[in-house]
PyMOL CGO cylinders between C-alpha atoms (Angstrom):
from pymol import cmd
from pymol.cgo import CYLINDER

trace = [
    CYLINDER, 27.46, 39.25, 40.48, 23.79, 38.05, 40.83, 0.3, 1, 1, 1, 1, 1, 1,
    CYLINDER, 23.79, 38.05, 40.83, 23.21, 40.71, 43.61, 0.3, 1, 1, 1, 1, 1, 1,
    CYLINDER, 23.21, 40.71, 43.61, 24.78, 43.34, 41.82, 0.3, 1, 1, 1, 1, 1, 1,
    CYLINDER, 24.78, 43.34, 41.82, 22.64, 42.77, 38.94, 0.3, 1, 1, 1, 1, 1, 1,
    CYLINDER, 22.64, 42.77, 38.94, 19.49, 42.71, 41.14, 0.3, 1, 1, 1, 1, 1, 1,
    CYLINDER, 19.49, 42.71, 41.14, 20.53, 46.05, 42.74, 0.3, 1, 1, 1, 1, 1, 1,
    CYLINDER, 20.53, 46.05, 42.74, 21.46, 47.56, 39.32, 0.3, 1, 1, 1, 1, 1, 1,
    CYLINDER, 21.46, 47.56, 39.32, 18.00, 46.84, 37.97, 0.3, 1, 1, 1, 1, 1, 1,
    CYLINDER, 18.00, 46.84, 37.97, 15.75, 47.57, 41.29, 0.3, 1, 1, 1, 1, 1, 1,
    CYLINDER, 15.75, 47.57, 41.29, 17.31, 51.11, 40.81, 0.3, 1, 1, 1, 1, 1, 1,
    CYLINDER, 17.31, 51.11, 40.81, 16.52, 51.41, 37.43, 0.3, 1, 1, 1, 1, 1, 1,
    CYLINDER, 16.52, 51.41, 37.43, 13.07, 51.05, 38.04, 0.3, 1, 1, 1, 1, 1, 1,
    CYLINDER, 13.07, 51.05, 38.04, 13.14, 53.51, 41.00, 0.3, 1, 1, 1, 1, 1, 1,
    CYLINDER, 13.14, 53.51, 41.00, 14.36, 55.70, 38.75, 0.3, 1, 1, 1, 1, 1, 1,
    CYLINDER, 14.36, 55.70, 38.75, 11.71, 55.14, 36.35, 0.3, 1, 1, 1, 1, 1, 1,
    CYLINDER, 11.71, 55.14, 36.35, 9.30, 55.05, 39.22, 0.3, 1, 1, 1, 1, 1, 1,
    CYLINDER, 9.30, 55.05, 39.22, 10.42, 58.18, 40.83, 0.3, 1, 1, 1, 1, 1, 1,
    CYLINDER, 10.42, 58.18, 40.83, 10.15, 60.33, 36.94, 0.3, 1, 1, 1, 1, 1, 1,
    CYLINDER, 10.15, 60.33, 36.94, 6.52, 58.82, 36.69, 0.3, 1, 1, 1, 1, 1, 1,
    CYLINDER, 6.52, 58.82, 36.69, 5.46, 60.16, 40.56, 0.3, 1, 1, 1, 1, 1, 1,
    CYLINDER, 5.46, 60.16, 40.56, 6.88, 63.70, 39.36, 0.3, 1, 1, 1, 1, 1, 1,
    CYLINDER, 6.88, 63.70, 39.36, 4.88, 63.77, 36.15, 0.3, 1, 1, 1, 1, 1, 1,
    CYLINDER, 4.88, 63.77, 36.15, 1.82, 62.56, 38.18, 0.3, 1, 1, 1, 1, 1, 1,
    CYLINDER, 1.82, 62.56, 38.18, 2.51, 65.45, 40.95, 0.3, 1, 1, 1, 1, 1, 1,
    CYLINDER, 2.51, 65.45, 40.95, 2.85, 68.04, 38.10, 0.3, 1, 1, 1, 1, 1, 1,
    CYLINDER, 2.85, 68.04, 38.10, -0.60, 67.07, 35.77, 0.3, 1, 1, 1, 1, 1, 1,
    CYLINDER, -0.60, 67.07, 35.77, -3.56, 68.39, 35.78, 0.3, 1, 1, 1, 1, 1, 1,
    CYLINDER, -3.56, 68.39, 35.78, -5.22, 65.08, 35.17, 0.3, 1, 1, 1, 1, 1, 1,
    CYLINDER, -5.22, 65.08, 35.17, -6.19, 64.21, 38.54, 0.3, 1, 1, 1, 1, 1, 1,
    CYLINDER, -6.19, 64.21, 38.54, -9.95, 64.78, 37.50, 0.3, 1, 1, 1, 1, 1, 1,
    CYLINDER, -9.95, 64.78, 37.50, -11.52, 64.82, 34.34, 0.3, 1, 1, 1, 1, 1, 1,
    CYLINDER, -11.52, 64.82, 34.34, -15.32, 65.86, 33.13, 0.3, 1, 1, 1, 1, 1, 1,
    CYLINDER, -15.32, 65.86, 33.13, -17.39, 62.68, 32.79, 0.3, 1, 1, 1, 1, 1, 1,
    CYLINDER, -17.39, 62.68, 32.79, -19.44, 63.00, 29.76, 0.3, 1, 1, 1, 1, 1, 1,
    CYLINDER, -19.44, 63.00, 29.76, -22.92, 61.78, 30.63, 0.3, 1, 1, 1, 1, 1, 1,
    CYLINDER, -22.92, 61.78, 30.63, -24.86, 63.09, 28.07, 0.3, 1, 1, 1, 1, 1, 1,
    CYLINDER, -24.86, 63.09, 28.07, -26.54, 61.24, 24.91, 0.3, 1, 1, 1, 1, 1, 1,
    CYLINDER, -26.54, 61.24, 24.91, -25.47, 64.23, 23.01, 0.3, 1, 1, 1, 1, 1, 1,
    CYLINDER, -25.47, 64.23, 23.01, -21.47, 63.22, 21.89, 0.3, 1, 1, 1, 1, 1, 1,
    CYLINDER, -21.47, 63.22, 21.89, -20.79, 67.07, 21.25, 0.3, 1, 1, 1, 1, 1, 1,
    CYLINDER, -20.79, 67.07, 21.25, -19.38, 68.79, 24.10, 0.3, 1, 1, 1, 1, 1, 1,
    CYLINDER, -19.38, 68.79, 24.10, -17.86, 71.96, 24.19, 0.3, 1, 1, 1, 1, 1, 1,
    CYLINDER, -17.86, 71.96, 24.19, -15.47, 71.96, 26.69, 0.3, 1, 1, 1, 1, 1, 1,
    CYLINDER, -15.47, 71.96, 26.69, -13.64, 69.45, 29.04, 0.3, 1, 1, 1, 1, 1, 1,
    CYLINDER, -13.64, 69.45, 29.04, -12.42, 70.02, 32.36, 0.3, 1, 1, 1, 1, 1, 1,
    CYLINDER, -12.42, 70.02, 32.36, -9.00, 69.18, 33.91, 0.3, 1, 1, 1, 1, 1, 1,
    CYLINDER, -9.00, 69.18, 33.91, -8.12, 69.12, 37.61, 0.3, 1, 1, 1, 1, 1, 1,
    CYLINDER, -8.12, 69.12, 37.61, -4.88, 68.62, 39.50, 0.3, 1, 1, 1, 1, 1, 1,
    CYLINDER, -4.88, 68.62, 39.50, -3.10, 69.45, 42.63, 0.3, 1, 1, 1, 1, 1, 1,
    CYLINDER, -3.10, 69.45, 42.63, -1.71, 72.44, 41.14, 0.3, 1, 1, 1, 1, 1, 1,
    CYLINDER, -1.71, 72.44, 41.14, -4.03, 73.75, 39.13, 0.3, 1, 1, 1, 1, 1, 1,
    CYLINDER, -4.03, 73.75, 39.13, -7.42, 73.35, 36.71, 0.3, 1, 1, 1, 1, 1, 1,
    CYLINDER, -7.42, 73.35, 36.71, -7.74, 73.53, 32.96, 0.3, 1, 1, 1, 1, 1, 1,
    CYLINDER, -7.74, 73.53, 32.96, -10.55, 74.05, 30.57, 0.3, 1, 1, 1, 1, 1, 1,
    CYLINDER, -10.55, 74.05, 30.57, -10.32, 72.74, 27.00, 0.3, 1, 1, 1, 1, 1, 1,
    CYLINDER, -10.32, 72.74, 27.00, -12.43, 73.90, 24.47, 0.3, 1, 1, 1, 1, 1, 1,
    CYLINDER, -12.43, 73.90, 24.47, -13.46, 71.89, 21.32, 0.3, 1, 1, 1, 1, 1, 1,
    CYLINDER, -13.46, 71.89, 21.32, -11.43, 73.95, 19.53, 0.3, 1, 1, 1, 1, 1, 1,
    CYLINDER, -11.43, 73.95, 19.53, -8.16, 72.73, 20.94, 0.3, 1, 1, 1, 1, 1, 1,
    CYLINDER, -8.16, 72.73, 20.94, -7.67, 75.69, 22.85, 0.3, 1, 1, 1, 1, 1, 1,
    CYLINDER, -7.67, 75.69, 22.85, -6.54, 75.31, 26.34, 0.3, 1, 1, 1, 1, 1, 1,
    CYLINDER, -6.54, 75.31, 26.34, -6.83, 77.72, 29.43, 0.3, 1, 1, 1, 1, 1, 1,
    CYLINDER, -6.83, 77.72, 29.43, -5.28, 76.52, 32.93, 0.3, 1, 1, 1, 1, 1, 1,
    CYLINDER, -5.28, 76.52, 32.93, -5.24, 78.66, 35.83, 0.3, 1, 1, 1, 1, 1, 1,
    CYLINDER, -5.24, 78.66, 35.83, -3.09, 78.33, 39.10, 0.3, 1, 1, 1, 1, 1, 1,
    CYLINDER, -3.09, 78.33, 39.10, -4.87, 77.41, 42.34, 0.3, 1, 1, 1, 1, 1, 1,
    CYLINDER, -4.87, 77.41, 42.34, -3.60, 81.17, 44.20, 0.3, 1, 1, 1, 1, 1, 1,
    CYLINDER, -3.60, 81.17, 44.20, -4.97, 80.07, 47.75, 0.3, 1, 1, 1, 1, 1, 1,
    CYLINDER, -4.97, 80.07, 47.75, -3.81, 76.88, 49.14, 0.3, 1, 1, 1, 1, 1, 1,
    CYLINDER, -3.81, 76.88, 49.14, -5.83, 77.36, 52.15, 0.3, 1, 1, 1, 1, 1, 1,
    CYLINDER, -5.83, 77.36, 52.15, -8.93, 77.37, 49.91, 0.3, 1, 1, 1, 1, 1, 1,
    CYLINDER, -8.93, 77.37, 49.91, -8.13, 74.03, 48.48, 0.3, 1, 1, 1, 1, 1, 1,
    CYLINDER, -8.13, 74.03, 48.48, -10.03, 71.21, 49.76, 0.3, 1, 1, 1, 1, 1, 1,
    CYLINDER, -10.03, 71.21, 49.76, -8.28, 68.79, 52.83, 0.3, 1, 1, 1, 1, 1, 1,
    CYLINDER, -8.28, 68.79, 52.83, -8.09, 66.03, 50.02, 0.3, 1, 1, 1, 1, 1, 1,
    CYLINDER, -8.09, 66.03, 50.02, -6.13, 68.62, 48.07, 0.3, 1, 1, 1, 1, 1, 1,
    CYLINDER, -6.13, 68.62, 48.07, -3.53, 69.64, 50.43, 0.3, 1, 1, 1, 1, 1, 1,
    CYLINDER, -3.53, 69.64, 50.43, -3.05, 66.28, 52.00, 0.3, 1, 1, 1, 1, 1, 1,
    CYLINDER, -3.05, 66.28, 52.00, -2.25, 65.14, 48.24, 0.3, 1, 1, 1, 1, 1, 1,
    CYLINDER, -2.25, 65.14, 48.24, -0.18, 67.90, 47.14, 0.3, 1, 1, 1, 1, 1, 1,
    CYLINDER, -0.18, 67.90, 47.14, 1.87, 66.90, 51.34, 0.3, 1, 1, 1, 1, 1, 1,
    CYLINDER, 1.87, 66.90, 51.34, 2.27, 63.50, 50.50, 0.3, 1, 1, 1, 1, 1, 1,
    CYLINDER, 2.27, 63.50, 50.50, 3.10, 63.75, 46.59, 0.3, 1, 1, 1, 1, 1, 1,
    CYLINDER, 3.10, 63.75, 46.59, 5.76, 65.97, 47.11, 0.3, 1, 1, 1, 1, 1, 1,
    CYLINDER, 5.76, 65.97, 47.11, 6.97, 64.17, 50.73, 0.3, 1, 1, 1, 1, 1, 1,
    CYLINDER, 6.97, 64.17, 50.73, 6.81, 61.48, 47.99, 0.3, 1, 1, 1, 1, 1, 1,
    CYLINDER, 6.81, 61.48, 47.99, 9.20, 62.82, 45.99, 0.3, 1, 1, 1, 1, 1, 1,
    CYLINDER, 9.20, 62.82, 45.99, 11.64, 64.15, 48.10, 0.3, 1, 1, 1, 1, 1, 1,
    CYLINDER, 11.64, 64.15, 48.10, 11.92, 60.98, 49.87, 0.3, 1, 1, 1, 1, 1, 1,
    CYLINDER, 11.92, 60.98, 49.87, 13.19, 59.25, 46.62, 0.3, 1, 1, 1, 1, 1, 1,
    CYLINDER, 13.19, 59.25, 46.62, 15.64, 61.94, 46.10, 0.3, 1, 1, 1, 1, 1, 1,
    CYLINDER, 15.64, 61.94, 46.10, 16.87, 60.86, 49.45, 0.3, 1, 1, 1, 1, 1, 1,
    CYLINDER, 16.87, 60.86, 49.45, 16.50, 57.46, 48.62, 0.3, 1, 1, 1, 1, 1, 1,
    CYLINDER, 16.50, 57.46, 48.62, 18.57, 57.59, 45.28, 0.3, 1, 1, 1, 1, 1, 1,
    CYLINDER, 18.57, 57.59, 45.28, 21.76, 59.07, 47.21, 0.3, 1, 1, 1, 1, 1, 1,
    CYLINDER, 21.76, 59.07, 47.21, 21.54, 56.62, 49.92, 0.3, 1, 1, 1, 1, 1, 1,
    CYLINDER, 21.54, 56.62, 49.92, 20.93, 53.55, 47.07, 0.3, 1, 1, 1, 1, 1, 1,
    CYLINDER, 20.93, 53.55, 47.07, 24.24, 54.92, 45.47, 0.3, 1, 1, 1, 1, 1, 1,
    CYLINDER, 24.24, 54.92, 45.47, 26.24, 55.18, 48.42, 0.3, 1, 1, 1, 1, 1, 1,
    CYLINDER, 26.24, 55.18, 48.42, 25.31, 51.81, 49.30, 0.3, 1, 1, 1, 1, 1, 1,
    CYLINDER, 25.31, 51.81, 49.30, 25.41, 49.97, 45.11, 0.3, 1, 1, 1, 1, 1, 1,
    CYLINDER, 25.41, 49.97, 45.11, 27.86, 47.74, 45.04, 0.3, 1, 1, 1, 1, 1, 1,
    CYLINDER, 27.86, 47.74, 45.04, 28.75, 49.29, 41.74, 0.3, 1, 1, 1, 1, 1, 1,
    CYLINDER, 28.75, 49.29, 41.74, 29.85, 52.70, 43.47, 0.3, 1, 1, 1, 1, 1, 1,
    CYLINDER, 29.85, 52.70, 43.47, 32.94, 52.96, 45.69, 0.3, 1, 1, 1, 1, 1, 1,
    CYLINDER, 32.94, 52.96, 45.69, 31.56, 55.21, 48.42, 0.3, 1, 1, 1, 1, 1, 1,
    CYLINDER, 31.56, 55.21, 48.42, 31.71, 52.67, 51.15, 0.3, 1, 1, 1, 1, 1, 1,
    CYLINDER, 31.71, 52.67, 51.15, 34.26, 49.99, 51.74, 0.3, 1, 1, 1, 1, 1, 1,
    CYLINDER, 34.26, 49.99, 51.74, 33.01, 46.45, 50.56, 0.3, 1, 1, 1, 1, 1, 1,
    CYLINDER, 33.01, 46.45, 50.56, 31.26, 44.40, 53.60, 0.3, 1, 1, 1, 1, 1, 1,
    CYLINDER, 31.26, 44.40, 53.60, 28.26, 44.17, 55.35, 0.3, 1, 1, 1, 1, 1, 1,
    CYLINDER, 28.26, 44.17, 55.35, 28.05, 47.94, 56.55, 0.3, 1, 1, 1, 1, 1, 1,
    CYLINDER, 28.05, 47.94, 56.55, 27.61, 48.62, 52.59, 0.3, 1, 1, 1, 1, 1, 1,
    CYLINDER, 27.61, 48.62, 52.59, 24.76, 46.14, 52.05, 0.3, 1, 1, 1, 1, 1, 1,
    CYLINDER, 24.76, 46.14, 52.05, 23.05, 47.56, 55.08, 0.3, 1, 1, 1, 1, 1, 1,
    CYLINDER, 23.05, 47.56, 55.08, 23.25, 50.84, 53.53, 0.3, 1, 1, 1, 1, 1, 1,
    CYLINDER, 23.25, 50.84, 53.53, 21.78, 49.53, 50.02, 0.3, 1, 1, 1, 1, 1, 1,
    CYLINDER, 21.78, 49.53, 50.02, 19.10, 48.22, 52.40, 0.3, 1, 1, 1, 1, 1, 1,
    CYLINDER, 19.10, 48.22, 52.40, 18.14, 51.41, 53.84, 0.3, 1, 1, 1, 1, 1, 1,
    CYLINDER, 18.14, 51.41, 53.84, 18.12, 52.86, 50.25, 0.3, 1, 1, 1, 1, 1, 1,
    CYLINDER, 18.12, 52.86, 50.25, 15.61, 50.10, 48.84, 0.3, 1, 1, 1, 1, 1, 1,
    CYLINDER, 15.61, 50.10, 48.84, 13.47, 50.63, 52.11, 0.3, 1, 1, 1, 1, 1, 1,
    CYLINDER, 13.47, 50.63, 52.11, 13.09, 54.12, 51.47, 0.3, 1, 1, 1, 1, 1, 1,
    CYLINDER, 13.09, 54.12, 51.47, 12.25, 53.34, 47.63, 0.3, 1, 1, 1, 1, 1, 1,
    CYLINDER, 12.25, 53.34, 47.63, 9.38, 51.39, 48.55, 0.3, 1, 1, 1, 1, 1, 1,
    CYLINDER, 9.38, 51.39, 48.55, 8.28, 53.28, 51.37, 0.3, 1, 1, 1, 1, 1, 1,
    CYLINDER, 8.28, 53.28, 51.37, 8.07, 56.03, 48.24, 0.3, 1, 1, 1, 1, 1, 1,
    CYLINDER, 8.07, 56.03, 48.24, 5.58, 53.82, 47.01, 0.3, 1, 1, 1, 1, 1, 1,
    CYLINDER, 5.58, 53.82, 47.01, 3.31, 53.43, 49.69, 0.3, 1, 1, 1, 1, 1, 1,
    CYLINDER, 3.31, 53.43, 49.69, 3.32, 56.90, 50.78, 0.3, 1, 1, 1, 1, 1, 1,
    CYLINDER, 3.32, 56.90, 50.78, 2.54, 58.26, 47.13, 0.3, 1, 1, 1, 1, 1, 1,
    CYLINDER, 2.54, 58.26, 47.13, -0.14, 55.54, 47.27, 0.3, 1, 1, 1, 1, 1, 1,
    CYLINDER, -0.14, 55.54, 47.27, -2.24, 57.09, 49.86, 0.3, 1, 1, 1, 1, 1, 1,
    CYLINDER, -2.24, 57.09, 49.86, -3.13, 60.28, 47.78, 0.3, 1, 1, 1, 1, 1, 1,
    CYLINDER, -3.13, 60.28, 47.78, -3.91, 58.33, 44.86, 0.3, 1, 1, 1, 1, 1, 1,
    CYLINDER, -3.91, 58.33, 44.86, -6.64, 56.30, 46.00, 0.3, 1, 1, 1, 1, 1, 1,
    CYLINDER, -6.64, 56.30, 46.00, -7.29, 58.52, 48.40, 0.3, 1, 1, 1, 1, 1, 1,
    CYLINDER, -7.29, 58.52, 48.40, -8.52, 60.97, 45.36, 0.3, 1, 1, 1, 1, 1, 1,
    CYLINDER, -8.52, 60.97, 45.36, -9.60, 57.73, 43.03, 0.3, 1, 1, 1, 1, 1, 1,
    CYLINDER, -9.60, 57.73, 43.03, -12.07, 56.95, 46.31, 0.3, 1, 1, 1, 1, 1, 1,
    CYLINDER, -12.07, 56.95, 46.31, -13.68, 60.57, 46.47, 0.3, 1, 1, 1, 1, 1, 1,
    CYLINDER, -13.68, 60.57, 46.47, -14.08, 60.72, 42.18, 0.3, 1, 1, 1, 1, 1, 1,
    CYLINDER, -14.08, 60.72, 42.18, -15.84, 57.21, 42.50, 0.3, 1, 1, 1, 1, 1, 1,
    CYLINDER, -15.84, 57.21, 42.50, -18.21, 57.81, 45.24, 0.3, 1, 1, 1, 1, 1, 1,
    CYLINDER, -18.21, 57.81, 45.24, -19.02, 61.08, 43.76, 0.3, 1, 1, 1, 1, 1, 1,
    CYLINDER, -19.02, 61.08, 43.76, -19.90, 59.60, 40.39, 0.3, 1, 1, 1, 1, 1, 1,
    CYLINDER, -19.90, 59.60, 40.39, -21.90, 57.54, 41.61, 0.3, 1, 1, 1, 1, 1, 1,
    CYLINDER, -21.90, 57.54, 41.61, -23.64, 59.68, 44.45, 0.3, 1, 1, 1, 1, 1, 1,
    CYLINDER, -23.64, 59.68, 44.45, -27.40, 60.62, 42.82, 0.3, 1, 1, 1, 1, 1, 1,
    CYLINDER, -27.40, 60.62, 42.82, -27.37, 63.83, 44.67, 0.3, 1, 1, 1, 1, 1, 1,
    CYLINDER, -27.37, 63.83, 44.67, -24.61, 64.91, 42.77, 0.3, 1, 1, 1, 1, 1, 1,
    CYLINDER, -24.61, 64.91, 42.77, -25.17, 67.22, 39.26, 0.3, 1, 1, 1, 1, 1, 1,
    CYLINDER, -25.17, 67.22, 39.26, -24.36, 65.42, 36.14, 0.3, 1, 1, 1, 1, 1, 1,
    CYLINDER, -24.36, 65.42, 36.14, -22.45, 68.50, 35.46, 0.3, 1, 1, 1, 1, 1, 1,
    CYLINDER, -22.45, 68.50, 35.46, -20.28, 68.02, 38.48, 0.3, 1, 1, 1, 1, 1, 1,
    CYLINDER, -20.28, 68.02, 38.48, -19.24, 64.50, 37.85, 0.3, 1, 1, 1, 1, 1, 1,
    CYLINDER, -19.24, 64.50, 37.85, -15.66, 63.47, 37.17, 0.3, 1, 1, 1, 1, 1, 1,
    CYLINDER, -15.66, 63.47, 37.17, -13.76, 60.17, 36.10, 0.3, 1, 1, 1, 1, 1, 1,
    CYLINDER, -13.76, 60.17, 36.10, -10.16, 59.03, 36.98, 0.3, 1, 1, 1, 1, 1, 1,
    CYLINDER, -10.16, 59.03, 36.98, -7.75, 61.37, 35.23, 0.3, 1, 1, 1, 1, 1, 1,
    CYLINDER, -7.75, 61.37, 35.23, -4.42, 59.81, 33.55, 0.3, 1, 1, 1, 1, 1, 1,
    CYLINDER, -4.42, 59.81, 33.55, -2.55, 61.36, 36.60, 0.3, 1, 1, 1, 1, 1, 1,
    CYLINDER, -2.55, 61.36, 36.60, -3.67, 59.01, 38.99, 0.3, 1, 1, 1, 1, 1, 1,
    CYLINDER, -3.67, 59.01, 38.99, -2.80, 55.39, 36.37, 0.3, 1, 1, 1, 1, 1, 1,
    CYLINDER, -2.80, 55.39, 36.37, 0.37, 57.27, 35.81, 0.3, 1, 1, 1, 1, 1, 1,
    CYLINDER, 0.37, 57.27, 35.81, 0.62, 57.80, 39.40, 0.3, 1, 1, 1, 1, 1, 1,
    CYLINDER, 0.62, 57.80, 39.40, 0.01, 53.99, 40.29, 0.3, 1, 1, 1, 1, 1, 1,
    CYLINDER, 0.01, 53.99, 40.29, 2.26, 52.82, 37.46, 0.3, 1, 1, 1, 1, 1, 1,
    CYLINDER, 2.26, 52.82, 37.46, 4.98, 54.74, 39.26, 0.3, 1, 1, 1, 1, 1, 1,
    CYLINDER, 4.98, 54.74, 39.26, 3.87, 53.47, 42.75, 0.3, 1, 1, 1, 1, 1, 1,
    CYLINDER, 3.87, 53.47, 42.75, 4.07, 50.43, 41.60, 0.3, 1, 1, 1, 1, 1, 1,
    CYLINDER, 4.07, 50.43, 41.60, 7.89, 50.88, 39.82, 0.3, 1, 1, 1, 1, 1, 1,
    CYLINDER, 7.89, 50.88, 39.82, 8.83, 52.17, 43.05, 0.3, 1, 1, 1, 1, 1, 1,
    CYLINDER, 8.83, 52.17, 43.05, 7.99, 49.35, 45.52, 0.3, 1, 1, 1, 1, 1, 1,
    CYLINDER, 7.99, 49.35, 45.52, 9.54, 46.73, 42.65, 0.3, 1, 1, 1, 1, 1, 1,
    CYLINDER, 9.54, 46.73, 42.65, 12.37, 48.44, 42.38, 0.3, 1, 1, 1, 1, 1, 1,
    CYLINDER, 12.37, 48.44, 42.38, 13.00, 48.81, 46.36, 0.3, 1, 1, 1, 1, 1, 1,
    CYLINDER, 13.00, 48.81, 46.36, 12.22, 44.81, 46.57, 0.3, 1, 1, 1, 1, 1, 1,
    CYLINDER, 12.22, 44.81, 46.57, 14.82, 44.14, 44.31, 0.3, 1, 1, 1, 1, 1, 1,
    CYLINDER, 14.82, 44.14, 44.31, 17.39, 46.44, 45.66, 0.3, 1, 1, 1, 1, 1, 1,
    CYLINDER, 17.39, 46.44, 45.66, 16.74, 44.94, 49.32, 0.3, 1, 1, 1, 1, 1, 1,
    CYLINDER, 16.74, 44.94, 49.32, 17.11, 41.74, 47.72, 0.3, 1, 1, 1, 1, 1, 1,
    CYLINDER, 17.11, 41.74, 47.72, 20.17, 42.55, 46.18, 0.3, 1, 1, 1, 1, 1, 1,
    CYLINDER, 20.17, 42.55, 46.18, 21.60, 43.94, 49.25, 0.3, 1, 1, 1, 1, 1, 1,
    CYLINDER, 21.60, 43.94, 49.25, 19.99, 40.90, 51.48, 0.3, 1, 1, 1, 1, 1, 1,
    CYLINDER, 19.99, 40.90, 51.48, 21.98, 38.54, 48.96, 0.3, 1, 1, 1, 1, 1, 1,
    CYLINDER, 21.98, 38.54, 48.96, 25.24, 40.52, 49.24, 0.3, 1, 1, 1, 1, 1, 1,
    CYLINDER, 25.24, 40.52, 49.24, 25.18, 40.56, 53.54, 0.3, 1, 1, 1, 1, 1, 1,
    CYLINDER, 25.18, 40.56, 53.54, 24.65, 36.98, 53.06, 0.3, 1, 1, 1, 1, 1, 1,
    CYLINDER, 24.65, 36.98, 53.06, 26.71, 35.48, 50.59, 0.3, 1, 1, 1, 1, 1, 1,
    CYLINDER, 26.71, 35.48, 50.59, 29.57, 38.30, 49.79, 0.3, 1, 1, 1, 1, 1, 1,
    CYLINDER, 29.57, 38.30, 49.79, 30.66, 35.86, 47.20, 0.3, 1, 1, 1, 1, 1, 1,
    CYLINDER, 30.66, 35.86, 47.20, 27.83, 36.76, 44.58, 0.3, 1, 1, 1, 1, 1, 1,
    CYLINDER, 27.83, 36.76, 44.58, 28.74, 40.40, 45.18, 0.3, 1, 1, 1, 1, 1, 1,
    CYLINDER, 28.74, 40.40, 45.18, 30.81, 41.67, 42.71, 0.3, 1, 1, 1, 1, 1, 1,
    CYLINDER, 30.81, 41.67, 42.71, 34.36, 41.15, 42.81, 0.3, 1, 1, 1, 1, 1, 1,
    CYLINDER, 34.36, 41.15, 42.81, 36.66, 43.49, 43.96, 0.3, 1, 1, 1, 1, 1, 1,
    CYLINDER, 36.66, 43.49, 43.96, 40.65, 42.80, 42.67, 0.3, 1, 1, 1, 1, 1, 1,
    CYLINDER, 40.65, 42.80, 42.67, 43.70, 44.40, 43.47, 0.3, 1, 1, 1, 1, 1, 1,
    CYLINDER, 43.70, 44.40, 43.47, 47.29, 44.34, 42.41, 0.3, 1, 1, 1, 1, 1, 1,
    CYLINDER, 47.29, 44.34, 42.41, 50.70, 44.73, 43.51, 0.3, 1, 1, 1, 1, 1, 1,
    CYLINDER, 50.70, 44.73, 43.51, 52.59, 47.04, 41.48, 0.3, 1, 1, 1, 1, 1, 1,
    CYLINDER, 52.59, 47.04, 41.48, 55.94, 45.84, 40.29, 0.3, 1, 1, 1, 1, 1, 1,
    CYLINDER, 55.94, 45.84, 40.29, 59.23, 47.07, 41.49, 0.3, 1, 1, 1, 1, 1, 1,
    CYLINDER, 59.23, 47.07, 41.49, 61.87, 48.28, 38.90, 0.3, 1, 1, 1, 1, 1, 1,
    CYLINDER, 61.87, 48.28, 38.90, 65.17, 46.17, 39.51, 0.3, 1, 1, 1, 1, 1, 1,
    CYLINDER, 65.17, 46.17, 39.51, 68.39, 47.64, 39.52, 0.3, 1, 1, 1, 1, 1, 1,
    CYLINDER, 68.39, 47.64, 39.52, 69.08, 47.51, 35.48, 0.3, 1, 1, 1, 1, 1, 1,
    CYLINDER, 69.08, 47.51, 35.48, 65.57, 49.53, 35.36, 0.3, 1, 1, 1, 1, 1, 1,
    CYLINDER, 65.57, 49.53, 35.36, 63.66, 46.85, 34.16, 0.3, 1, 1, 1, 1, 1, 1,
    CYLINDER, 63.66, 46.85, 34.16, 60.16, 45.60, 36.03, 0.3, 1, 1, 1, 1, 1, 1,
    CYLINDER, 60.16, 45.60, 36.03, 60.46, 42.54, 37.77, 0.3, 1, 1, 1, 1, 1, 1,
    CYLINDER, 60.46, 42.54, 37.77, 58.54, 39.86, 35.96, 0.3, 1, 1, 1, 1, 1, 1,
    CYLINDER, 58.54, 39.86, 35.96, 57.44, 37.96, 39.23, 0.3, 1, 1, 1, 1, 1, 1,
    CYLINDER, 57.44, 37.96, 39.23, 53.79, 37.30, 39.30, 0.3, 1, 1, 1, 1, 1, 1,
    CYLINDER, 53.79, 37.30, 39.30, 52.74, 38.71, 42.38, 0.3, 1, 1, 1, 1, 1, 1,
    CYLINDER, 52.74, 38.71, 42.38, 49.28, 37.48, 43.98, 0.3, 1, 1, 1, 1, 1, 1,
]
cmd.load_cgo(trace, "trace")
């Protein structure tokens, strides 16, 4: 029951994990204006993403516009928006093979074929992780050494967007998560006795006066 438990919760934080990555993929938070000013009034802030860049005026309003040439992105850019959505697909993989393999599903037949399948699910989970790792600080690198780069306009300065914390929270949920569920399925292989249990029954057989024989059958 232990490693059912473990399983149960490692793939509620995938889950978790995997909704976070998608909201980090779809933001435009990515970058975000530094104000370096001594003057606190600004009139506009500036949003950048994988997807596309926003402008928000002091007003409220806010215009975003749609990057229409991909092959006028930056490498940083497209290597992001790759891996992010490589990212993503991956756990969608990852979730079907997780719930083939759950001890809580009946897709596979009880034994050590199932926990190796759980295993492969929770290895793809946290591989997930790392992969959607490598575009965040990737892009957290570039905004840091640009900020701090002299030659660089104050005007042209960003700081790290809420896309990219989200982004690591989710990393983060998504290499837990796989632990757990390898764990889980690492526990089950090796003692099927914490897995949980699986009973069946013998139906009884109606006697000749039509009633059920009251036996107790094991």
């Amino acid at each position: 029951m232990g490693s059912a438990a473990l399983e149960i919760l490692g793939l509620v934080l995938c889950l978790v994990g995997w909704v976070g990555l998608i909201l980090a993929c779809g933001l435009p938070m990515w970058q975000v204006t530094a104000f370096l000013d001594h003057n606190i009034v600004t009139a506009q802030t500036t949003w950048k993403g994988l997807w596309m860049s926003c402008v928000v005026q002091s007003t409220g309003h806010m215009q975003c516009k749609v990057y229409e040439s991909v092959l006028a992105l930056s490498a940083e850019v497209q290597a992001a928006r790759a891996l992010t959505v490589g990212a993503v697909l991956l756990a969608l993989v990852a979730l079907f093979v997780t719930l083939t393999g759950a001890q809580c599903t009946t897709c596979v037949a009880p034994g050590p074929a199932k926990a190796r399948v759980a295993l492969t699910g929770g290895a793809l989970y946290a591989l997930c992780g790392l992969l959607a790792l490598v575009p965040l600080c990737w892009f957290a690198n570039i905004v840091v050494r640009e900020f701090y780069d002299p030659t660089v306009p104050v005007s042209q300065k960003y700081e790290l967007g809420a896309a990219l914390y989200i982004g690591w929270a989710a990393s983060a949920l998504l290499m837990g998560g796989g632990g757990l569920v390898c764990c889980g399925a690492w526990v089950c292989a090796g003692r099927p006795d914490l897995s949980l249990p699986v009973k069946y029954s013998v139906p009884r057989r109606p006697t000749a006066s039509g009633d059920y024989d009251k036996k107790n059958y094991v």
